[in-house]
Each structure stands twice: as C-alpha cells, then as structure tokens.
Backbone atoms as SQL, in Angstrom:
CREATE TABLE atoms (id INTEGER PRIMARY KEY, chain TEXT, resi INTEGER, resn TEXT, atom TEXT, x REAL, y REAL, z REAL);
INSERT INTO atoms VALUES
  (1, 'A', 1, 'UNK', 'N', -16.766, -30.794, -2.206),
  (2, 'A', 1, 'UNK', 'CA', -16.493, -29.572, -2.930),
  (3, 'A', 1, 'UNK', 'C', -16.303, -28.404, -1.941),
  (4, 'A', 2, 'UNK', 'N', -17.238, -28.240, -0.738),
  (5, 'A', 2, 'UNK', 'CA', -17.027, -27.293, 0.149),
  (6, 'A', 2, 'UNK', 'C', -15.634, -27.253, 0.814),
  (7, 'A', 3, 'UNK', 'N', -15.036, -28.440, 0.837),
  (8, 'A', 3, 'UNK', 'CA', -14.117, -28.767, 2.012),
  (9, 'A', 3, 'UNK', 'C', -12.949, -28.398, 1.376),
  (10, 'A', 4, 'UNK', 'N', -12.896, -28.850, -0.535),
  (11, 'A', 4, 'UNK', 'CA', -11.925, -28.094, -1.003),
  (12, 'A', 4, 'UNK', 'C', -11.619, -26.727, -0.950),
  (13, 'A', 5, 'UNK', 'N', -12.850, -25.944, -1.338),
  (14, 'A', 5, 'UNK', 'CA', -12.899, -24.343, -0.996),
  (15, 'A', 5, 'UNK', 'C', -12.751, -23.736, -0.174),
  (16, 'A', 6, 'UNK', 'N', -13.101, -24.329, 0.764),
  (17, 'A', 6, 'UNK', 'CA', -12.081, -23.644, 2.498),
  (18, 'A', 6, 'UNK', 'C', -11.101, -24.268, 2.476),
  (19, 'A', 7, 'UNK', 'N', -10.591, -25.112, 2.171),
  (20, 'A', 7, 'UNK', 'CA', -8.588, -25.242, 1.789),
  (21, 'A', 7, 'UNK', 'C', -7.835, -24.531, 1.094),
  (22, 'A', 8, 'UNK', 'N', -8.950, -24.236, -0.290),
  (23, 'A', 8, 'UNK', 'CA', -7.698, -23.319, -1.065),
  (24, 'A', 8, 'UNK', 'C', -8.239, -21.552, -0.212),
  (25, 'A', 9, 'UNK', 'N', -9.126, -21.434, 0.015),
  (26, 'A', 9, 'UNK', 'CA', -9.314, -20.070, 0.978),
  (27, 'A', 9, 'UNK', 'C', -8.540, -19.604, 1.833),
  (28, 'A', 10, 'UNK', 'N', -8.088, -20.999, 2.851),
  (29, 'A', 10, 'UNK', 'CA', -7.250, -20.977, 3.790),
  (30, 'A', 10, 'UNK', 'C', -5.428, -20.855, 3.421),
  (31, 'A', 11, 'UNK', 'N', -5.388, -21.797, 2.130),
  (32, 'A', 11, 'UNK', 'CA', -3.738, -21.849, 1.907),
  (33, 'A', 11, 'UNK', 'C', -3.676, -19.895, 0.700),
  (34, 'A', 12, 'UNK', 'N', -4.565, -19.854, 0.132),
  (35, 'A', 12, 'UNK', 'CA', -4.483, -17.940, 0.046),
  (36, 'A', 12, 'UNK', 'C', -4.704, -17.209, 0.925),
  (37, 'A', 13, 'UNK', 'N', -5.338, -17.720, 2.032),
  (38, 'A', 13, 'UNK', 'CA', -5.437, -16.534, 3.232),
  (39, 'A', 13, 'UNK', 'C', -3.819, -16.129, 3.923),
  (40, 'A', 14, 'UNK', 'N', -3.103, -17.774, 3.841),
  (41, 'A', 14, 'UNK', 'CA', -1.797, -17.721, 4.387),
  (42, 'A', 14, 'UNK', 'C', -1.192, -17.161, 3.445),
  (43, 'A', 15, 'UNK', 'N', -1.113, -17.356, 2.223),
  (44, 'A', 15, 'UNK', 'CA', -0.312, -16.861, 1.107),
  (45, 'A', 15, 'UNK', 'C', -0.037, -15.416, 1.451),
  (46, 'A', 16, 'UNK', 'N', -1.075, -14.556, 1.618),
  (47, 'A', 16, 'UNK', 'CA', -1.354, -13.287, 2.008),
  (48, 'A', 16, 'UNK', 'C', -0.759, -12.886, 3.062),
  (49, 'A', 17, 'UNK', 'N', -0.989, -13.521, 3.857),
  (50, 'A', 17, 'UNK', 'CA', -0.115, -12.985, 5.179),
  (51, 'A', 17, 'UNK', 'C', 1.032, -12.892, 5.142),
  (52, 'A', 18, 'UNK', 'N', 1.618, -14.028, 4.843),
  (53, 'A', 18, 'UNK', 'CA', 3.355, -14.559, 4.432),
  (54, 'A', 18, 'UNK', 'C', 3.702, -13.000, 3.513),
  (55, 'A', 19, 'UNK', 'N', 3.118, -12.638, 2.683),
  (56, 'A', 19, 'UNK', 'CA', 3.435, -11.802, 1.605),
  (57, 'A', 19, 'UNK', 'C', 3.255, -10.210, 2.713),
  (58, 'A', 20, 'UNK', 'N', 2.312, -9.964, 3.147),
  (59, 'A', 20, 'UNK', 'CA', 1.485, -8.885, 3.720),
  (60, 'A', 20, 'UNK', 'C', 0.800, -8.873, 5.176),
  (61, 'A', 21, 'UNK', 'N', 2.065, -9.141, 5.857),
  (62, 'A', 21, 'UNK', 'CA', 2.023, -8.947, 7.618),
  (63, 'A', 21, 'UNK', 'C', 0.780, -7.728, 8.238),
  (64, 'A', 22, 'UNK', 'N', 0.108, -8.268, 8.845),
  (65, 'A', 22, 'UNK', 'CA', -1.290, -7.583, 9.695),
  (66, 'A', 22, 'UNK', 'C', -0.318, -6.226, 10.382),
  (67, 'A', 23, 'UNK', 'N', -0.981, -5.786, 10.125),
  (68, 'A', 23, 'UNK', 'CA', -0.663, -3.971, 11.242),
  (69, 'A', 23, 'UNK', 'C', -0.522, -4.330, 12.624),
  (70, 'A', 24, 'UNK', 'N', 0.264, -4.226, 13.421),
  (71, 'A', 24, 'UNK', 'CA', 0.231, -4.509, 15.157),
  (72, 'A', 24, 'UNK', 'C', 0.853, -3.864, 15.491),
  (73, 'A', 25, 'UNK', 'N', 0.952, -3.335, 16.479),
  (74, 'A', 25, 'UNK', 'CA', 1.743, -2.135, 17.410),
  (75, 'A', 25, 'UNK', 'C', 2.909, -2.266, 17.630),
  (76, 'A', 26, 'UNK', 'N', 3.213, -3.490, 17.696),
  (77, 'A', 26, 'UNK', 'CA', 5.233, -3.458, 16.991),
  (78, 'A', 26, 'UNK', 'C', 5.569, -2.893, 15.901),
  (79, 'A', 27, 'UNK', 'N', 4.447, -3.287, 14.673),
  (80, 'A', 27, 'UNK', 'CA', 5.078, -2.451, 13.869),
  (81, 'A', 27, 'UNK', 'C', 5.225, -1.234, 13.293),
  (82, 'A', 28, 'UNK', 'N', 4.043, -0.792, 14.087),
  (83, 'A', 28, 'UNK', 'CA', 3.662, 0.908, 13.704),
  (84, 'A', 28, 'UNK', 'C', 4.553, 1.672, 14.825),
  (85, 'A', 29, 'UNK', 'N', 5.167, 0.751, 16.493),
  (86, 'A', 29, 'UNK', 'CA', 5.131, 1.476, 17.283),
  (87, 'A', 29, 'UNK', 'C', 7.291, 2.076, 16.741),
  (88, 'A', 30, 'UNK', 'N', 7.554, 2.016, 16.092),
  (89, 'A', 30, 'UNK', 'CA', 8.875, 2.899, 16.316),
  (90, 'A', 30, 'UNK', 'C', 8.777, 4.385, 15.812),
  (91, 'A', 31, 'UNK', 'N', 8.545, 4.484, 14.266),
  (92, 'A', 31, 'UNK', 'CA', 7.695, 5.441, 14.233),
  (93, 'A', 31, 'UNK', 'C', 6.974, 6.626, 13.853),
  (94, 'A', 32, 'UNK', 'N', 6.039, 5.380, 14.667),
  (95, 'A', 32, 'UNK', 'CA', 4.598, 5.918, 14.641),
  (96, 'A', 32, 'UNK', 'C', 3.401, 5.714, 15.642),
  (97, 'A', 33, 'UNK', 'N', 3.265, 6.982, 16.153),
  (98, 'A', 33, 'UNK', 'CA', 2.325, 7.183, 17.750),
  (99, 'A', 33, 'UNK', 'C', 0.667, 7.347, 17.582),
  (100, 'A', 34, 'UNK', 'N', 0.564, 7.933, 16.206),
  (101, 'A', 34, 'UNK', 'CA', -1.001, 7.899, 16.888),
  (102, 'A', 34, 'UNK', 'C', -1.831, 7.248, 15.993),
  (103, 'A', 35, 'UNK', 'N', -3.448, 7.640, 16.212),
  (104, 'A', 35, 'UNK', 'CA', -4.274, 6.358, 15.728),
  (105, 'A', 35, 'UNK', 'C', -4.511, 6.525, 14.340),
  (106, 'A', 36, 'UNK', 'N', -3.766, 7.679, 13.854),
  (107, 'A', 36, 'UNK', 'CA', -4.245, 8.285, 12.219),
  (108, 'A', 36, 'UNK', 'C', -2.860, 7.781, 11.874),
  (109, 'A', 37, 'UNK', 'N', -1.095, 7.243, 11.737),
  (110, 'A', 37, 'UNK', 'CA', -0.414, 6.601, 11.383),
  (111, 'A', 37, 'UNK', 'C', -0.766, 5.192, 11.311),
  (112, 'A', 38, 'UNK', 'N', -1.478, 4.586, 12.342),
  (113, 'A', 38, 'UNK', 'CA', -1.185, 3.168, 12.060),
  (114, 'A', 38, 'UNK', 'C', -2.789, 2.653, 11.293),
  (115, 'A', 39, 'UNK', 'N', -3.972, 3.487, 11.273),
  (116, 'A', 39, 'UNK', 'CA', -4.988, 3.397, 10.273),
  (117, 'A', 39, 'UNK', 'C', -3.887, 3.810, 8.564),
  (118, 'A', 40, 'UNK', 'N', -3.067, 4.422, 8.861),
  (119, 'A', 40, 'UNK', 'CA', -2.701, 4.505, 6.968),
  (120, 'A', 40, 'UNK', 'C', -1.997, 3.475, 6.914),
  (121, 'A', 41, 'UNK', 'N', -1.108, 3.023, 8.039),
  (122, 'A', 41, 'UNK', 'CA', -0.264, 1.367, 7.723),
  (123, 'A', 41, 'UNK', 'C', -1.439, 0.483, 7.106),
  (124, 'A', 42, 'UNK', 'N', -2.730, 0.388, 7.831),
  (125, 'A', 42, 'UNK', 'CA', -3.677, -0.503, 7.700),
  (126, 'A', 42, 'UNK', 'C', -4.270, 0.095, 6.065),
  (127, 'A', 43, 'UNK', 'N', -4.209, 1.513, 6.436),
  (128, 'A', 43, 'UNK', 'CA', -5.196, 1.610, 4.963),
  (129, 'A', 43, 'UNK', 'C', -3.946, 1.156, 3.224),
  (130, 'A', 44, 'UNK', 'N', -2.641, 1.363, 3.901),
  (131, 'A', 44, 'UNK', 'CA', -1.908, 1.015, 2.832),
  (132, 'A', 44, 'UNK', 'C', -1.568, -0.712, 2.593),
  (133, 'A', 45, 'UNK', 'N', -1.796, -1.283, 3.980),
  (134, 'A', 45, 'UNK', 'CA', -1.610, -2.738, 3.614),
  (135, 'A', 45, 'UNK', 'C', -2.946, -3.084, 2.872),
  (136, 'A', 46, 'UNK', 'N', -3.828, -2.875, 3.241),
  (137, 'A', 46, 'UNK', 'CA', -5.170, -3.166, 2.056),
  (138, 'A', 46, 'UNK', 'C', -5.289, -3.147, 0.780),
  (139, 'A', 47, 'UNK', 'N', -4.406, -1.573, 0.538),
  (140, 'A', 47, 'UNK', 'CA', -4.354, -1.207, -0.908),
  (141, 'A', 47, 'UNK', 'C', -3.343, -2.061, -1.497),
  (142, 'A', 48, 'UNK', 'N', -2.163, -2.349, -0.607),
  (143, 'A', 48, 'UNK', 'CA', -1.194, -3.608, -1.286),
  (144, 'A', 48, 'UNK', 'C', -1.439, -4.850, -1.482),
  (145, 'A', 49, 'UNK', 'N', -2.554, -5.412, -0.157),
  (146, 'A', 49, 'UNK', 'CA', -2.869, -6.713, -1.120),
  (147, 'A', 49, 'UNK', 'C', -3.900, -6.519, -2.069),
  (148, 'A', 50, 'UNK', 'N', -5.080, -5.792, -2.333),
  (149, 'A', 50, 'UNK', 'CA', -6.115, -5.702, -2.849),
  (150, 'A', 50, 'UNK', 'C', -5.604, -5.112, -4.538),
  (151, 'A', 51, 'UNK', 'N', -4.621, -4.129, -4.973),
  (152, 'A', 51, 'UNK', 'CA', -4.693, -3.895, -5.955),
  (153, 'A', 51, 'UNK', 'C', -3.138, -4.519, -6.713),
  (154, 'A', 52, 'UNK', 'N', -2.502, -4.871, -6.085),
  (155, 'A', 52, 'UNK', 'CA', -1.011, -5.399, -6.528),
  (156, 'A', 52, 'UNK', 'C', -2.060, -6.944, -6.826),
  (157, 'A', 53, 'UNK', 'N', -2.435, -7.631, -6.368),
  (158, 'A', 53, 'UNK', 'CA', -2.869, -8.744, -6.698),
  (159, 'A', 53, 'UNK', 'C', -4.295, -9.001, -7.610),
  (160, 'A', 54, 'UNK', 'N', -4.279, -8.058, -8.332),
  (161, 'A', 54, 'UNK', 'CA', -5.301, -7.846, -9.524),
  (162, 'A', 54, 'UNK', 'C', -4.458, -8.054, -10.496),
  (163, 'A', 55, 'UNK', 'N', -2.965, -7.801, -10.519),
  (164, 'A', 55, 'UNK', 'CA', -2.543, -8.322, -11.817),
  (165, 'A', 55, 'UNK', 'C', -1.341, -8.748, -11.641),
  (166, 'A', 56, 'UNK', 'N', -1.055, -9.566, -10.509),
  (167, 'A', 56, 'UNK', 'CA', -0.287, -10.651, -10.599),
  (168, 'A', 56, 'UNK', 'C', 0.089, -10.715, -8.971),
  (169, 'A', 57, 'UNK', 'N', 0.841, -11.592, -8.643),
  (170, 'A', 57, 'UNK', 'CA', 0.505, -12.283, -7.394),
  (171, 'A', 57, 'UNK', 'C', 1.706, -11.522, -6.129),
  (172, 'A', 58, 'UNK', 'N', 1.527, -11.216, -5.132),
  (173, 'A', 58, 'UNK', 'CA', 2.212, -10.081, -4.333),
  (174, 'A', 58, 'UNK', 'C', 3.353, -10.511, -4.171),
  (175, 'A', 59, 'UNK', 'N', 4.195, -9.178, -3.952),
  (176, 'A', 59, 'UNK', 'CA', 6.243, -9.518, -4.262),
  (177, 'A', 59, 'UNK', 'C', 6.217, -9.950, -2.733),
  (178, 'A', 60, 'UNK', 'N', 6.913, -10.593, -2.582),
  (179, 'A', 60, 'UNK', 'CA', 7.468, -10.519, -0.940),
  (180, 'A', 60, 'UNK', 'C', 8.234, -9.861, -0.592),
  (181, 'A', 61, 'UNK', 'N', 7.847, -9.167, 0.353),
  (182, 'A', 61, 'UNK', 'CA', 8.180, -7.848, 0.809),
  (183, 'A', 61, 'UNK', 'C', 9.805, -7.320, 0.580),
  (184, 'A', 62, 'UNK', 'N', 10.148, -8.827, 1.645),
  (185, 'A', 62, 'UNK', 'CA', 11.922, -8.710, 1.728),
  (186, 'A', 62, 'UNK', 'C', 12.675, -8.734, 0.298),
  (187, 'A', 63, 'UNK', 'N', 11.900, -9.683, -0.379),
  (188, 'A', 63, 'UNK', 'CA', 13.122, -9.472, -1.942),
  (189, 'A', 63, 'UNK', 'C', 13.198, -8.455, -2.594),
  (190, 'A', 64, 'UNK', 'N', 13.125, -6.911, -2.205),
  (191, 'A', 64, 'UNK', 'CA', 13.341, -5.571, -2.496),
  (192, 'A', 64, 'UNK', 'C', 13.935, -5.095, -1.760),
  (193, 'A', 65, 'UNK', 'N', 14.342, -3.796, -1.617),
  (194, 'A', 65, 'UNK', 'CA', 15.234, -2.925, -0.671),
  (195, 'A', 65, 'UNK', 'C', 14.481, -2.165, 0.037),
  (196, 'A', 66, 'UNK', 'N', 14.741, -1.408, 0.729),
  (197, 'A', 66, 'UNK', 'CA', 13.835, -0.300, 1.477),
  (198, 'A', 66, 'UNK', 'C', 13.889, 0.930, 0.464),
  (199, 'A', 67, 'UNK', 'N', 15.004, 1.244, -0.354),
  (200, 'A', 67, 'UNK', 'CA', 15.452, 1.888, -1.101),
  (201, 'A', 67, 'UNK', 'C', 14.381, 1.187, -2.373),
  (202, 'A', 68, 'UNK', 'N', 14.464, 0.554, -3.119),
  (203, 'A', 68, 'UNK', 'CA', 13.589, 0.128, -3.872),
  (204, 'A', 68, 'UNK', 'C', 12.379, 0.099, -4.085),
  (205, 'A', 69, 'UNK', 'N', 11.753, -0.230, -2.613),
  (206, 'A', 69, 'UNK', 'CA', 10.282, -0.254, -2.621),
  (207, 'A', 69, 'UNK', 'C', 9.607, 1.824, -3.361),
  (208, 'A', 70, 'UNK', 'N', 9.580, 2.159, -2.889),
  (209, 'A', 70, 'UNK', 'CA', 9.796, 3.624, -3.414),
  (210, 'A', 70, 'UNK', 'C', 9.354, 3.675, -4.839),
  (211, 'A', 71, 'UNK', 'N', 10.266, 3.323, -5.695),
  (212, 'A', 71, 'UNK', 'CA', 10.301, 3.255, -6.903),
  (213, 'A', 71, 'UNK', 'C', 9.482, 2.682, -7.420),
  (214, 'A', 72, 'UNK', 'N', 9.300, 0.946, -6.773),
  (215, 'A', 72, 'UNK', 'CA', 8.619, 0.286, -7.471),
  (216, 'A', 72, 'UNK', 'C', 7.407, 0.621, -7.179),
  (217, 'A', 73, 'UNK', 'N', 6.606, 1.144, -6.155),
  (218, 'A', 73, 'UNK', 'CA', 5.298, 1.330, -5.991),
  (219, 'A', 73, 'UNK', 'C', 4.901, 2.579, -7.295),
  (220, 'A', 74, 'UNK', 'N', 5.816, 3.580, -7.164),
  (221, 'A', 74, 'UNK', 'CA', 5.319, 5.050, -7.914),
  (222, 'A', 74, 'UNK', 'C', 5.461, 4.363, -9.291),
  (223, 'A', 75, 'UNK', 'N', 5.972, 3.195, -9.865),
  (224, 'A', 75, 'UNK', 'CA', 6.079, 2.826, -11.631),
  (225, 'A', 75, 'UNK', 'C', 4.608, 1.943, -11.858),
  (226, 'A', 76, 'UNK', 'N', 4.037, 1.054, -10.279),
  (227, 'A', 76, 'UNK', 'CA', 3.054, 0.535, -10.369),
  (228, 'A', 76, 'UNK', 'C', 1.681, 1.205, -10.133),
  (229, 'A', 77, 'UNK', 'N', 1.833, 2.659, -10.060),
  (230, 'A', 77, 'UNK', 'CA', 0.317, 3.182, -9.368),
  (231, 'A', 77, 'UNK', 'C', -0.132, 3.352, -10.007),
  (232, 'A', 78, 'UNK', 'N', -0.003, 4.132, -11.678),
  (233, 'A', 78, 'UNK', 'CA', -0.331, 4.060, -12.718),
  (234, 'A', 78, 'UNK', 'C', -1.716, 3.103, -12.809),
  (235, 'A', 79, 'UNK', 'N', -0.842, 1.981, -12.941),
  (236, 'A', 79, 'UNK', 'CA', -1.501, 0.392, -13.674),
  (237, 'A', 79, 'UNK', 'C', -2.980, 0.159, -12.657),
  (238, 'A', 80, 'UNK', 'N', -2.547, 0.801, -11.178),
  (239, 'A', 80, 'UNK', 'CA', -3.273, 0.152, -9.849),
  (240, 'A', 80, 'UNK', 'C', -4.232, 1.342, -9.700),
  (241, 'A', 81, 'UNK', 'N', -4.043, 1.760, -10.150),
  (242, 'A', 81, 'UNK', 'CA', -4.797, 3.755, -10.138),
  (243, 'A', 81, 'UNK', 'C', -5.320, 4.318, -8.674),
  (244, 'A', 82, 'UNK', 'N', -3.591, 3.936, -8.548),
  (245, 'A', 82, 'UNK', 'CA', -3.694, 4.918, -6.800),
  (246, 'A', 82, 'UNK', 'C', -3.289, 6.189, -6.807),
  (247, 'A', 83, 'UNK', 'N', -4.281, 6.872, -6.176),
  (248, 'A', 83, 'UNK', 'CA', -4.201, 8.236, -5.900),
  (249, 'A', 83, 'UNK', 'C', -2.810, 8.256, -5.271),
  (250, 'A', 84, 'UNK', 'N', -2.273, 9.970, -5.019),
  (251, 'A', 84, 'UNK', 'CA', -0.853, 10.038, -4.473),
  (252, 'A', 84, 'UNK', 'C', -1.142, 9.959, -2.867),
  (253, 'A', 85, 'UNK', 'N', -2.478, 9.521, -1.865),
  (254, 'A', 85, 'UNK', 'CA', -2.225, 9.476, -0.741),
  (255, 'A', 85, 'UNK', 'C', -2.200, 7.750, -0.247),
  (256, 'A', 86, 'UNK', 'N', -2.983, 7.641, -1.654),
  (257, 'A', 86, 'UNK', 'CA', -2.976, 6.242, -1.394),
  (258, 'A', 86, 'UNK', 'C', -1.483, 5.288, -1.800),
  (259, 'A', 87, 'UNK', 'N', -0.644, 6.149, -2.685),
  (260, 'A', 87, 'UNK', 'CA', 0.749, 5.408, -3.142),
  (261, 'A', 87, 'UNK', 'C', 1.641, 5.719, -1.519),
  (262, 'A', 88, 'UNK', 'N', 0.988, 6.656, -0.992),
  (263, 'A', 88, 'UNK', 'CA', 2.419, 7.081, -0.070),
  (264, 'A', 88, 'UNK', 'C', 1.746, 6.193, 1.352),
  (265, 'A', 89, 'UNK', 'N', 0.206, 5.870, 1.692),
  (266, 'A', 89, 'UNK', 'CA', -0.108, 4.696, 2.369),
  (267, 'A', 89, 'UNK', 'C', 0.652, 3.449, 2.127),
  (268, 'A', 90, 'UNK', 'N', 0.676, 3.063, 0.722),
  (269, 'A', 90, 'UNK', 'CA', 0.849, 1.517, 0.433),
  (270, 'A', 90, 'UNK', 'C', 2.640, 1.796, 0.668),
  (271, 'A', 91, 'UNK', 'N', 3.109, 2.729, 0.608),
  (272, 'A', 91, 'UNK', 'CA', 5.028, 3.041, 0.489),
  (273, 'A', 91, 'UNK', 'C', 4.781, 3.112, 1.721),
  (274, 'A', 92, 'UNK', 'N', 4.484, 3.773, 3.083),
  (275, 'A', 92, 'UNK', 'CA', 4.465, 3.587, 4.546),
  (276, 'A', 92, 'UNK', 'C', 4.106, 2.602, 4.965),
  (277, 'A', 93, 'UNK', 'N', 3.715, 1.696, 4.899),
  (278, 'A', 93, 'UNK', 'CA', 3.227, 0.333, 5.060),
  (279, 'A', 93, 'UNK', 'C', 4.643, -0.688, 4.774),
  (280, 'A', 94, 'UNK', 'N', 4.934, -0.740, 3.409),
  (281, 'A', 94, 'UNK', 'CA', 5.898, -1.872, 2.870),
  (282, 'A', 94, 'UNK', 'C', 6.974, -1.329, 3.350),
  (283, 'A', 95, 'UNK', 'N', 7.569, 0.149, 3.867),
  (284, 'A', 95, 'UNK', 'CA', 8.717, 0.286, 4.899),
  (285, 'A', 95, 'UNK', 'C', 8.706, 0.286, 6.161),
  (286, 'A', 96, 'UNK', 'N', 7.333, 0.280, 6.651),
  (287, 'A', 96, 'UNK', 'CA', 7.373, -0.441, 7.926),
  (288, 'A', 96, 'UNK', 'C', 7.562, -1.151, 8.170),
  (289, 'A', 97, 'UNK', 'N', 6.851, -2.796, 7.171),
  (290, 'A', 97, 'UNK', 'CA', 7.178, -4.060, 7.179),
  (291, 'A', 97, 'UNK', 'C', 8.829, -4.237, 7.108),
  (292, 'A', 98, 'UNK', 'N', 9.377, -3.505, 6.202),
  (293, 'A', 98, 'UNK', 'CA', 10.765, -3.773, 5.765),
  (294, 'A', 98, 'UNK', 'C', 11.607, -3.161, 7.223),
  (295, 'A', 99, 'UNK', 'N', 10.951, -2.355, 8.301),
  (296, 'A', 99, 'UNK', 'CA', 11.621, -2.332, 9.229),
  (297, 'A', 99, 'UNK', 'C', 12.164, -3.510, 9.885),
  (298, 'A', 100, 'UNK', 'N', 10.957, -4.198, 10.320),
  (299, 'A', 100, 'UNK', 'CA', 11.273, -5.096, 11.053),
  (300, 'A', 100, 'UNK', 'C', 11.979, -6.744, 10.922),
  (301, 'A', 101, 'UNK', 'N', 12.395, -6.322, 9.291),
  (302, 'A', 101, 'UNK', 'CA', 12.620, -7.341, 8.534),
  (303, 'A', 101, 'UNK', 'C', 14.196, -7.772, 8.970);
C-alpha cells in the first residue's frame, strides 16, 4: 500500500511540473533582475498550482496564448479568490513560462 502511494505521489509530482515549470534564473533572468521579481514568479507559480487545481486539473501552459493567458486568469480569480496582487503574480509567472516556450 505504501509503495503504491509514493507512485501515485511521484506520477502527480511530475504531472505538476510538466504543467508548472520550477522558477530558475533562465526564466526570470530576461526580464527580471531582482530578488522581489523572481519571489512573485515563485509566489505566482504556487498560487497556479495550488488554487487552479482545487477545481479541476492545471491547463498546460502552452495550449493558450500569451495574449490569452490574461484573460483567462482575471475570469478565474473570482472562483480561486485571488486578490489583484496575487492574479497579476499567477499572470507574471504563466508569461514567463510562455516566454520560453
């Protein structure tokens, strides 16, 4: 029983990643220089996996636009009850990712 539960832990830990790429200095570094930009990349990737996946399972990143993402976060904050610093974290975050995409 244990051995199952660290399998499915592990194949959602990947799920997550695949969906919601870790903060690293490639991706904060075009830009964004100091240590208070790439803590809101971090504080907005948190808020994207942690409250987008309370009610249903995270978009992948790329099958939206850069243009899109925008929209779709401000129709979902509502539902996710993110404050407006926390919608414009989780929107700096998913166009960073979409930079390097």
């Amino acid at each position: 029983m244990k051995k199952l539960f660290l399998a499915l832990l592990a194949l959602a830990g990947c799920e997550t990643s695949n969906y919601a790429p870790q903060v690293t200095s490639q991706l904060s570094k075009p830009a964004l220089r100091t240590k208070q930009d790439v803590a809101l990349l971090q504080r907005g990737r948190t808020l994207f996996v942690h409250r987008c996946i309370e009610c249903h399972t995270l978009p992948a990143i790329w099958k939206y636009s850069r243009d899109d993402w925008p929209q779709i976060v401000n129709d979902m904050a509502h539902r996710a009850s993110l404050k407006p610093a926390e919608r414009e974290a989780v929107i700096a975050y998913i166009l960073a990712v979409r930079r390097e995409l």
